[in-house]
C-alpha atoms as one frame of an Amber mdcrd trajectory, in Angstrom:
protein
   8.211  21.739 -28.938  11.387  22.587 -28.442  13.493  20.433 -25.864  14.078
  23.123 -23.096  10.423  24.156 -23.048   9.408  20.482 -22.666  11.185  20.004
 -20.189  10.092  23.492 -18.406   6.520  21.994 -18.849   7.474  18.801 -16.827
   8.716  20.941 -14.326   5.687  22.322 -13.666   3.315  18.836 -14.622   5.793
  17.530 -11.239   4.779  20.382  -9.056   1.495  20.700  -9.752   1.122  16.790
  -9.018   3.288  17.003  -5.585   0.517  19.597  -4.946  -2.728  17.215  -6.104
  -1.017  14.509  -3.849   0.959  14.952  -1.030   0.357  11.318   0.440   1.968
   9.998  -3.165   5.011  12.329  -3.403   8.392  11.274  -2.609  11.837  12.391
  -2.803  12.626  10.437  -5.709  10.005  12.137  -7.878  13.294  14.631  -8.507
  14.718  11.419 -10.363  11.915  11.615 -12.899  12.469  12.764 -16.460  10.253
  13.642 -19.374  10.789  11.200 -22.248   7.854  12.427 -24.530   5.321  15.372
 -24.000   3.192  15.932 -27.487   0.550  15.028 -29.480  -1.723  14.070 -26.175
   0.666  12.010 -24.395   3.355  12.417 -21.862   5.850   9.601 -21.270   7.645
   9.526 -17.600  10.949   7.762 -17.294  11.563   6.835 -13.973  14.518   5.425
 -12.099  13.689   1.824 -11.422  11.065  -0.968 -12.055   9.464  -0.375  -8.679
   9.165   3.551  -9.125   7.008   2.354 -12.407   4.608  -0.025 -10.680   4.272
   2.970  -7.705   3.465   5.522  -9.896   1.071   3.480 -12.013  -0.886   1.985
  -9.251  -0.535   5.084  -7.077  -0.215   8.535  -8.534  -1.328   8.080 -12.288
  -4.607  10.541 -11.253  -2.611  13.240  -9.899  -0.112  13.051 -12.798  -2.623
  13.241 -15.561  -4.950  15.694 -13.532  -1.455  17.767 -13.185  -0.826  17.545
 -16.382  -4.252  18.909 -18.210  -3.963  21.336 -15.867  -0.823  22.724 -16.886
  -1.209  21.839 -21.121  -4.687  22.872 -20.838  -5.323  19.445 -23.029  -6.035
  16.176 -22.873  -3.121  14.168 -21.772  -2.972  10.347 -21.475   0.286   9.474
 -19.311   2.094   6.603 -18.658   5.283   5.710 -16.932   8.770   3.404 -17.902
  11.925   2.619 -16.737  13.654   5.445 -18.348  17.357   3.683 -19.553  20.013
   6.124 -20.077  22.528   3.159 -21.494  24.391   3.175 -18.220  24.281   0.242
 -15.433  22.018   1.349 -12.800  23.034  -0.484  -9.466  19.797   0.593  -7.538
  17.320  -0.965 -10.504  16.278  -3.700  -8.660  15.104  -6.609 -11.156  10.990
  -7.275 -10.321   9.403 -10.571 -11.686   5.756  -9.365 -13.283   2.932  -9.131
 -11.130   5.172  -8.879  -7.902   4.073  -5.352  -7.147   6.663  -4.049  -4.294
   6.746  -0.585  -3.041   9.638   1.186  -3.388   9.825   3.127   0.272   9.780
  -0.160   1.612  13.132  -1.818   1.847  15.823  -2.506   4.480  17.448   0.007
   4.287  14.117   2.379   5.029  13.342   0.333   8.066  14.114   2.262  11.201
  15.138  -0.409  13.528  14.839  -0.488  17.282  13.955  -2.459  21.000  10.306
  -3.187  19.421  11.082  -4.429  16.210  14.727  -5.817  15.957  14.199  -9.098
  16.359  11.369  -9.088  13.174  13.747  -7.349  11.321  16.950  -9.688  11.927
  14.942 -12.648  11.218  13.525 -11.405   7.806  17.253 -10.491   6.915  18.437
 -13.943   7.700  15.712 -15.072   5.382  15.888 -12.798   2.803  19.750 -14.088
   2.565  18.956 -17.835   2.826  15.420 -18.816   1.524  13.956 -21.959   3.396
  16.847 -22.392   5.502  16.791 -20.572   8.256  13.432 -20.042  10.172  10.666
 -21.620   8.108   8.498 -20.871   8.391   8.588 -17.130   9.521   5.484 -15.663
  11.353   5.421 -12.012  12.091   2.825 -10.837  14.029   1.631  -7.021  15.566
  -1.100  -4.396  15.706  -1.704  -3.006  12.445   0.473   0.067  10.995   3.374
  -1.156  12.983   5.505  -2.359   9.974   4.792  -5.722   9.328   4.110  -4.994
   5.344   7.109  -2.904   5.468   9.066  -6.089   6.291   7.181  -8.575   3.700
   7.975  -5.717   0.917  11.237  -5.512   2.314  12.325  -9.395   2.129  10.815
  -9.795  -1.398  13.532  -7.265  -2.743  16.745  -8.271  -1.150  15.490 -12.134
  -2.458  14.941 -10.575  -5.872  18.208  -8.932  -5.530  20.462 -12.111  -4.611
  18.026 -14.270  -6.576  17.238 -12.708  -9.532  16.017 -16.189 -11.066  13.306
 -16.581  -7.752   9.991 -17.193  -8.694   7.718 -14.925  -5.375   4.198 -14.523
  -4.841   3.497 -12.002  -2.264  -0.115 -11.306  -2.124  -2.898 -10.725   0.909
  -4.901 -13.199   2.229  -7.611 -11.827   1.021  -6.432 -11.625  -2.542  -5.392
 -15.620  -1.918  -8.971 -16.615  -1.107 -10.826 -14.631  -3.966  -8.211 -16.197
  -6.334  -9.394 -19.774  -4.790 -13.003 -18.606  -5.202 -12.237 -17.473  -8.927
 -10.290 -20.656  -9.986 -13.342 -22.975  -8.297 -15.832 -20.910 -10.240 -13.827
 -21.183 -13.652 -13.014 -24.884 -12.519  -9.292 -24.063 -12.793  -8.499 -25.596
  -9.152  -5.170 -27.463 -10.670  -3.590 -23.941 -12.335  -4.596 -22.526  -8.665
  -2.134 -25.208  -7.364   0.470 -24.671  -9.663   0.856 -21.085  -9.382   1.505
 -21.460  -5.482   3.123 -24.910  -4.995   5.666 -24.036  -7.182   7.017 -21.065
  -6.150  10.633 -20.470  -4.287   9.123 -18.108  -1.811   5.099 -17.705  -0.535
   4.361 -14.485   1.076   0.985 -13.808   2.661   0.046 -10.553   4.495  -3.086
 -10.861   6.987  -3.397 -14.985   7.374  -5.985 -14.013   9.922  -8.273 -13.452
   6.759  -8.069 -17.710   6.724 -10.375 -17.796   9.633 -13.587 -19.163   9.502
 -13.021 -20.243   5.635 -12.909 -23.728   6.074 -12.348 -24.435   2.206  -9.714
 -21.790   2.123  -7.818 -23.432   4.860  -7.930 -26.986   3.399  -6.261 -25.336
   0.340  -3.667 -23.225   2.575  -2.902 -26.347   4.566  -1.736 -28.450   1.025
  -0.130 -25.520  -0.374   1.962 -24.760   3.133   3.536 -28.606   3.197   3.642
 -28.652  -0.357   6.122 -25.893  -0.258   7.601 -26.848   3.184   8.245 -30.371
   1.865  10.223 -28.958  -1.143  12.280 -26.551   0.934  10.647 -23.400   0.008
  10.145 -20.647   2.066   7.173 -19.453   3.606   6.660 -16.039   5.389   3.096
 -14.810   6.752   1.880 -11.819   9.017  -0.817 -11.240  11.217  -2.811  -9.292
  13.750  -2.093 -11.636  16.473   0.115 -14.901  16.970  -1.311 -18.349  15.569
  -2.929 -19.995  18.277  -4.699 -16.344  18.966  -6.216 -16.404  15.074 -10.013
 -16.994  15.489 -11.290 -20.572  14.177  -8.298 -21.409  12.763  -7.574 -25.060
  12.276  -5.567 -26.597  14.731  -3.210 -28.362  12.005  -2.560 -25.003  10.411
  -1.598 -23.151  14.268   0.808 -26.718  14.673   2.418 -25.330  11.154   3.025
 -21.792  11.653   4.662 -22.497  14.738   7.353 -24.709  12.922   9.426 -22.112
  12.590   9.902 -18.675  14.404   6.773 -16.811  15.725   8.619 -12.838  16.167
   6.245 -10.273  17.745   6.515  -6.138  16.306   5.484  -3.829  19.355   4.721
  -0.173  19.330   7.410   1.811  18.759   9.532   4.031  21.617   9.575   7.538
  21.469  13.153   7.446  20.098  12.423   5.117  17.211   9.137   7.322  16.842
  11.444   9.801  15.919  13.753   8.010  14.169  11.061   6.799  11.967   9.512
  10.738  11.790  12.756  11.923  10.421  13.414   8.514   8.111   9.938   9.009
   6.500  10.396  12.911   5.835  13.851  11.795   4.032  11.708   9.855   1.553
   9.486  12.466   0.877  12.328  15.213   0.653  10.837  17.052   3.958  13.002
  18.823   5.793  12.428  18.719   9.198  14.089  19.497  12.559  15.236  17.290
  15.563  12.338  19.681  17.469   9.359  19.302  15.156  10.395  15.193  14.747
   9.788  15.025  18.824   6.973  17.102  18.209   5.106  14.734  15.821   6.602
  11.773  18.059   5.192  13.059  21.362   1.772  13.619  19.707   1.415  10.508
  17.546   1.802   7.070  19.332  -0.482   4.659  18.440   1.374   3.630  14.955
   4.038   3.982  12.106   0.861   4.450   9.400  -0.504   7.822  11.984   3.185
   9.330  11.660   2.795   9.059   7.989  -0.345  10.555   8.061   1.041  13.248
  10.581   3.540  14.140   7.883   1.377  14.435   5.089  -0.710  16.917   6.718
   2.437  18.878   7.529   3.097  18.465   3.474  -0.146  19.425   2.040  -0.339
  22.940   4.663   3.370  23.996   3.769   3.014  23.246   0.286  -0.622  25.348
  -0.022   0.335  28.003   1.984   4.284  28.386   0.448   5.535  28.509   4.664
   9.197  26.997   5.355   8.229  24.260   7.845   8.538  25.382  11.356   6.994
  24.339  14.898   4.023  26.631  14.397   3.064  24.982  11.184   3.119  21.752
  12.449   1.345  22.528  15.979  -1.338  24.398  13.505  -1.633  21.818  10.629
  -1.641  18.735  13.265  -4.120  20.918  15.612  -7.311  18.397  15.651  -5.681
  15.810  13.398  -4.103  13.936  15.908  -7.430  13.172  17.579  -9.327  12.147
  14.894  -6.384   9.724  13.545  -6.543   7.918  16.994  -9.333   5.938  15.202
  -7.108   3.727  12.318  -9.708   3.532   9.804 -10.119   0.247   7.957 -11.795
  -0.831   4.341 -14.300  -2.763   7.226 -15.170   0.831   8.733 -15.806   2.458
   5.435 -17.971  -0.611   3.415 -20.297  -0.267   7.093 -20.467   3.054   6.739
 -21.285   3.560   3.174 -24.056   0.144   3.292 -25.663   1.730   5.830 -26.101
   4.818   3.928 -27.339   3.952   0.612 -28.842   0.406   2.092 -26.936  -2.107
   0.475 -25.261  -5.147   1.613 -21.637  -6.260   1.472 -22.906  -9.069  -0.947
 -24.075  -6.448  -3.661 -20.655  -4.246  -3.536 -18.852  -7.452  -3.929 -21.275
  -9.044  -6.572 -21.015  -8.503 -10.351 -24.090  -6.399 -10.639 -23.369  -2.785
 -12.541 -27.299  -1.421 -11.753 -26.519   2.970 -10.646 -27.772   1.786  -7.149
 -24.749  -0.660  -6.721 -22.245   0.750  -9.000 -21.591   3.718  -7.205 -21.729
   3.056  -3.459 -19.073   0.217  -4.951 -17.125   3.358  -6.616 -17.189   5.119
  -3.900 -16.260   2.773  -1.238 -13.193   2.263  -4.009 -12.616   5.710  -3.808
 -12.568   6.359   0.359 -10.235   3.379   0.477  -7.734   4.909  -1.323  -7.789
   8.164   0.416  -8.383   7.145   3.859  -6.208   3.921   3.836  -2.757   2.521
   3.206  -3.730  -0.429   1.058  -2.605  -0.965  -2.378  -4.934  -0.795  -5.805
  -5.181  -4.578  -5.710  -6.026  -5.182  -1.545  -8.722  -2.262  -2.282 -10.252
  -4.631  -5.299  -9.977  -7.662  -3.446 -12.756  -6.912  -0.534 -14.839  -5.592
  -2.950 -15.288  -8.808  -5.319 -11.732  -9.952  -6.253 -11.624  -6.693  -8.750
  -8.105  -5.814 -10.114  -6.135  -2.182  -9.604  -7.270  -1.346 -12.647 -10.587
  -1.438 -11.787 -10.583   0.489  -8.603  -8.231   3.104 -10.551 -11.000   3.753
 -13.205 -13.615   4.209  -9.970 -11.179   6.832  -8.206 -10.941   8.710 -11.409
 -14.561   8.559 -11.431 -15.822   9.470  -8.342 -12.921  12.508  -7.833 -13.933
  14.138 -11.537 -17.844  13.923  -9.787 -16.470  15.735  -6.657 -15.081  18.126
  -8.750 -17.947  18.802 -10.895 -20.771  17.532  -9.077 -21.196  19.544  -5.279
 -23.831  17.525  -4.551 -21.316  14.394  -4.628 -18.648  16.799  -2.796 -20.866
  16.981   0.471 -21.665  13.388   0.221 -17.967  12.425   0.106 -17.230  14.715
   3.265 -20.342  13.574   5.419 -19.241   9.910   4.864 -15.540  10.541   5.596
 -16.380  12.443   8.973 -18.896   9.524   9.621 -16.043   6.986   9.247 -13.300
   9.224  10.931 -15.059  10.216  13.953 -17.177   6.667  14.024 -20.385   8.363
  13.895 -23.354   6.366  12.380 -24.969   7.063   9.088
């Protein structure tokens, strides 16, 4: 094909996929360019290392379902850093396997009276690595930024350190990888991997409670790494000596260094964060519909996000400029039902309870019909009711990787599309888990 019509065909592959997934899009998708479209395949070049691992781990359904759609073929994508043989000062350098999302840097960070003290200590750190407040404990209710700031620290390090070996992972995804390596008897490359490391970042350390082996390990790792200078950085729900049945020796640790607290946002950093978060999706919004969604929306930064994508998804089916009336229509009943944050805990109960399995069987290695696809679909509600990555949707269901719960999502969405039977079932166990009724 000739260039011009290729890239007329991309054109259309993009808006098609905006339309498939308005949580995924972002402003940057403008920055994406077409580096191959034939024989089957289309090749994406995107702006950065980050934008890659995003679009990969986040958006590689709507892309390829966007892109049969508009070829009419089968069409296996993929995505690169697309170098144009000129310096790019926003690349920022990634290590593998540090997966960092690319809305969530500094400079994205709306800061204000609730958060500004979180925020000025993970800039001092992200500028000095174990020097200045080590360790650094960040605690808050959850969607109040808290991975923003983790994600956030991780890339100005990378940026000034481009040589600095980081693992930033969940605690969850720490304690299946302890499980794994005592099951494959690989305890001592366990150790390795996390003693050795410049900086240790763990989201969720309440996940350490009542895991007694888990906090043994934590506790060598943590002076290991303190001992050596390395920094250490860990979130939570609630401060140290507040984490349920956890050790007194670890509580004594975190509190080495600073313990900062994130609040609820005002209503003027509400807004602020409204208008900050339309930016990055290339909404365009007003001052009056930003105090809408702020008055409306309270409980957290993840609800606003949600709040917007709404707004998205109605403007972009119905082809309306976004005005008050959209918003007070497309919100109307939303804002109710998001009151309820929805966790991976909310949806595993509800979907057990319905097809009467246990936790034990979604998480074990058995692949019987019965298991597999209350597993997949679990996989598949998590990803579309929930802000956690591939990866932290894998690792409550058995320590299974992002490619994993990729292949279910593909799998249960072509059923819903196919399948009505499997359509109904999807929407009776997402209004069970939204509005908390029981199965």
């Amino acid at each position: 094909m000739a260039t011009q019509e290729v890239e007329d065909i991309f054109v259309d592959i993009l808006g098609r996929a905006k339309a498939l997934d308005p949580a995924g899009t972002r402003k940057w998708f403008d920055e994406l360019t077409v580096l191959h479209l034939d024989g089957g395949s289309l090749a994406v070049g995107c702006p950065d290392e980050a934008s890659v691992q995003f679009l990969r781990e986040n958006c590689k359904s709507s892309f390829t379902r966007a892109a049969q759609q508009i070829t009419g073929h089968l069409v296996a994508v993929d995505f690169s850093v697309h170098d144009n043989g000129e310096p790019d000062t926003r690349r920022r350098p990634l290590q593998p396997n540090l997966r960092l999302h690319p809305d969530y840097t500094f400079d994205s960070f709306v800061v204000g009276p609730s958060n500004r003290l979180a925020h000025a200590s993970c800039v001092a750190v992200s500028q000095s690595l174990g020097n200045t407040y080590n360790p650094l404990f960040v605690y808050g209710n959850s969607g109040l930024g808290k991975t923003h700031l983790l994600h956030a620290v991780c890339f100005e390090a990378q940026k000034r350190l481009e040589n600095a070996v980081i693992q930033f992972l969940s605690c969850e995804d720490f304690v299946n990888r302890f499980i794994r390596a005592i099951e494959e008897g690989n305890l001592a490359g366990f150790q390795s991997q996390f003693r050795t490391v410049d900086m240790l970042v763990i989201d969720d350390v309440q996940f350490l409670r009542e895991r007694e082996h888990s906090q043994e390990e934590f506790f060598h790792t943590f002076n290991a790494l303190y001992n050596n200078g390395k920094q250490i950085i860990l979130s939570a729900d609630s401060p140290p000596v507040k984490i349920p049945s956890l050790e007194e020796r670890l509580i004594s640790r975190f509190n080495w260094g600073l313990v900062t607290r994130i609040d609820p946002p005002s209503y003027e950093t509400r807004v602020a964060i409204v208008q900050k978060k339309a930016h990055l999706r290339g909404l365009d919004i007003s001052e009056d519909i930003a105090g809408y969604i702020a008055r409306k929306v309270q409980a957290n930064i993840r609800e606003l996000e949600g709040a917007l994508t709404t707004i998205y998804a109605v403007a972009n089916t119905t082809g309306q400029s976004i005005d008050l009336e959209l918003v007070q229509t497309a919100l109307d009943g939303q804002i109710e039902m998001a009151v309820k944050h929805v966790s991976i805990t909310d949806i595993i109960e509800v979907v057990t309870g319905y097809f009467g399995v246990r936790l034990s069987d979604l998480q074990s290695k058995k692949r019987h019909q019965s298991i597999t696809e209350p597993r997949q679909i679990c996989m598949y509600l998590a990803r579309n009711l929930t802000r956690h990555s591939l990866g932290e949707i894998g690792g409550h269901l058995g320590g299974r990787d992002h490619t994993t719960v990729m292949h279910a999502c593909g799998k249960i969405n072509q059923a819903k599309e196919t399948d009505p039977k499997m359509n109904a079932l999807l929407n009776e166990l997402t209004k069970q888990i939204t509005q908390g009724t029981q199965p």
